[in-house]
C-alpha positions in Angstrom: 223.1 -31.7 17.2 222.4 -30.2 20.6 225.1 -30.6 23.4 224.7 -30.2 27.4 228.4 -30.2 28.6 229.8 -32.6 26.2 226.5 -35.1 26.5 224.7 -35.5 23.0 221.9 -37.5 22.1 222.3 -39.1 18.9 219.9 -41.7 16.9 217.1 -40.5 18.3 213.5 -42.8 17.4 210.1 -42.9 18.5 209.0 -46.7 19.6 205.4 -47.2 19.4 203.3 -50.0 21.3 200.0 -50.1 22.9 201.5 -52.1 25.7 203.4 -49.0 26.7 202.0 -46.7 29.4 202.2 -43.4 27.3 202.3 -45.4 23.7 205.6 -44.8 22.7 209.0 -44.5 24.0 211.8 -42.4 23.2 215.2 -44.1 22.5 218.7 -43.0 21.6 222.4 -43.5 21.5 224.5 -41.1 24.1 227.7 -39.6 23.7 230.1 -38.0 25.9 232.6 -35.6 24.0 232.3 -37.5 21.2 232.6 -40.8 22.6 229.8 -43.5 22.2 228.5 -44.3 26.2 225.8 -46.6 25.5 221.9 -46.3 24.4 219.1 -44.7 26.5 215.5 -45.7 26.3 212.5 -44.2 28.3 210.8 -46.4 31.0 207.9 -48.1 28.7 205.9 -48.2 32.0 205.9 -44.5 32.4 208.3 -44.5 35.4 210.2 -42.0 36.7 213.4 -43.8 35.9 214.5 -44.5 32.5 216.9 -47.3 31.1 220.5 -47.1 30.3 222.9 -49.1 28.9 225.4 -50.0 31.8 227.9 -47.4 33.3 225.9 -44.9 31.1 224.1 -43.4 33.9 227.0 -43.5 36.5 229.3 -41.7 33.4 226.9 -38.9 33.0 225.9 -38.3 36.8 229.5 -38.2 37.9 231.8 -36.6 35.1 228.7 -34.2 33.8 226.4 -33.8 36.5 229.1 -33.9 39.5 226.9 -36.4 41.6 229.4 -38.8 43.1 228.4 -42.5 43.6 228.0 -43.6 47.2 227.6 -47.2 48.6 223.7 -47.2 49.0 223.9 -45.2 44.8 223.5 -41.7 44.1 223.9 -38.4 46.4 220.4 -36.4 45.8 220.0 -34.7 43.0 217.5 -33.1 41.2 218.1 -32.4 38.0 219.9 -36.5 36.9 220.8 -38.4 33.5 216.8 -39.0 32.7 216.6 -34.6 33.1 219.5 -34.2 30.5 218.1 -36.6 28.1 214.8 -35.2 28.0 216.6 -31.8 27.5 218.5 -32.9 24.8 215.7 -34.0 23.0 213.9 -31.1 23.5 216.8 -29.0 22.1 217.2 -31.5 19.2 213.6 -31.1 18.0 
């Protein structure tokens, strides 16, 4: 199981559908040193943003990725959450 600084991506599946932009979706459960955070799930509209669980996002971004919250959301950042999951899989495969 591949870790990026204590994130893992766990329970990975492939969702199918021809109602999906792409035609399938990736999904999964992340952790964060060891700890269940929530499930991820690819936009099924092909957007850039994908879908997390609540507080799984903000978890990664600001104890992982050291983006700190502001009022109006997140400081720019280039490489976010949706980069590290796609990394993760990539590793996992």
């Amino acid at each position: 199981m591949a870790s990026i600084n204590g994130v893992e991506l766990r329970n990975v599946k492939e969702i199918k559908s021809n109602s999906f932009e792409w035609g399938a979706i990736l999904t999964g459960i992340v952790y964060l040193n060891g700890k269940k955070l929530g499930e991820w799930a690819q936009d099924a509209h092909g957007g850039v943003c994908d879908n997390f669980d609540p507080g799984v996002e903000k978890a990664i971004n600001s104890a992982v990725l050291g983006v700190k919250s502001t009022k109006t959301g997140f400081e720019a950042n280039c490489y976010d959450a949706s980069s590290l999951m796609m990394d993760l899989y990539t590793l996992n495969e």
